[in-house]
C-alpha positions as CSV (number, residue, x, y, z in Angstrom):
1,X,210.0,120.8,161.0
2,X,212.5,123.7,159.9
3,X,213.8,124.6,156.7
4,X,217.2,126.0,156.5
5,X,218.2,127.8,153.0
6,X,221.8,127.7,151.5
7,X,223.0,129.6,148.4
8,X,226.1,130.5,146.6
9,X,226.8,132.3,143.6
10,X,229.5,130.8,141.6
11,X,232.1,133.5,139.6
12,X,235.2,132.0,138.0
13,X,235.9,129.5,140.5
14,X,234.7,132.0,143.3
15,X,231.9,132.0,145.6
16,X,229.4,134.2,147.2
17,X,227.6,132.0,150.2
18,X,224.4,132.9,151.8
19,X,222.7,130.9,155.0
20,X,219.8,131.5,156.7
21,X,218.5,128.5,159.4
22,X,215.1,127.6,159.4
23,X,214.4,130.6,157.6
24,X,215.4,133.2,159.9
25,X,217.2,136.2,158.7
26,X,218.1,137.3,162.3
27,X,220.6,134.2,162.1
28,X,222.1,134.9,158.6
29,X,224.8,133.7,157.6
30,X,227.2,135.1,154.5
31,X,230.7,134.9,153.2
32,X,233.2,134.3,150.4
33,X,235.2,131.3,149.6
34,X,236.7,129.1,146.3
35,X,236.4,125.5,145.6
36,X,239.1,123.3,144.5
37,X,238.1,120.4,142.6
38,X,240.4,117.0,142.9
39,X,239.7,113.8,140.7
40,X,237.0,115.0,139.3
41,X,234.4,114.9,142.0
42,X,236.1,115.8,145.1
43,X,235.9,118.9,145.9
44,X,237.0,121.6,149.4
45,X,235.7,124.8,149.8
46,X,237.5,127.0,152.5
47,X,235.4,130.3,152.8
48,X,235.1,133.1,155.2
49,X,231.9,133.4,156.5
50,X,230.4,136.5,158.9
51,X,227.8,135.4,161.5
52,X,225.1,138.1,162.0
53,X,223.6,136.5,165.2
54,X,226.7,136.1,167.0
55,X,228.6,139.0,165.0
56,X,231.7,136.7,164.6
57,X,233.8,136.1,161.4
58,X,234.6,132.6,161.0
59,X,237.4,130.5,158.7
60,X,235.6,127.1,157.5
61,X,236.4,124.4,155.6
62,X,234.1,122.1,153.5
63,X,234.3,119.1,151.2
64,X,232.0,116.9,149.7
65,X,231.1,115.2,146.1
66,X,230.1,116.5,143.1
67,X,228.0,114.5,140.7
């Protein structure tokens, strides 16, 4: 079984992110980003997020549903 922990800290449509798989912090994960809302429960989130294992800064691009 593993456990992976997500976070963000919302700030005026801004983002702090925060990842760390199956709880290890060797393979943490953190970046910045802002959501965009459409139609009331879409949402995208691009962010910029740093990889600490593999010491690479990486452009993603989420979206999902809010309820």
């Amino acid at each position: 079984m593993e456990l992976d922990v997500h976070a963000r800290y919302f700030y005026k449509g801004y983002f702090a992110y925060a990842s760390a798989p199956n709880l290890d912090t060797d393979m943490l994960s953190i970046g910045v980003g802002k959501m965009f809302t459409f139609h009331k429960v879409i949402y995208i989130d691009p962010k910029v997020v740093y990889d600490t294992n593999l010491k690479t800064t990486n452009l993603m691009l989420g979206f999902g549903l809010k309820f």
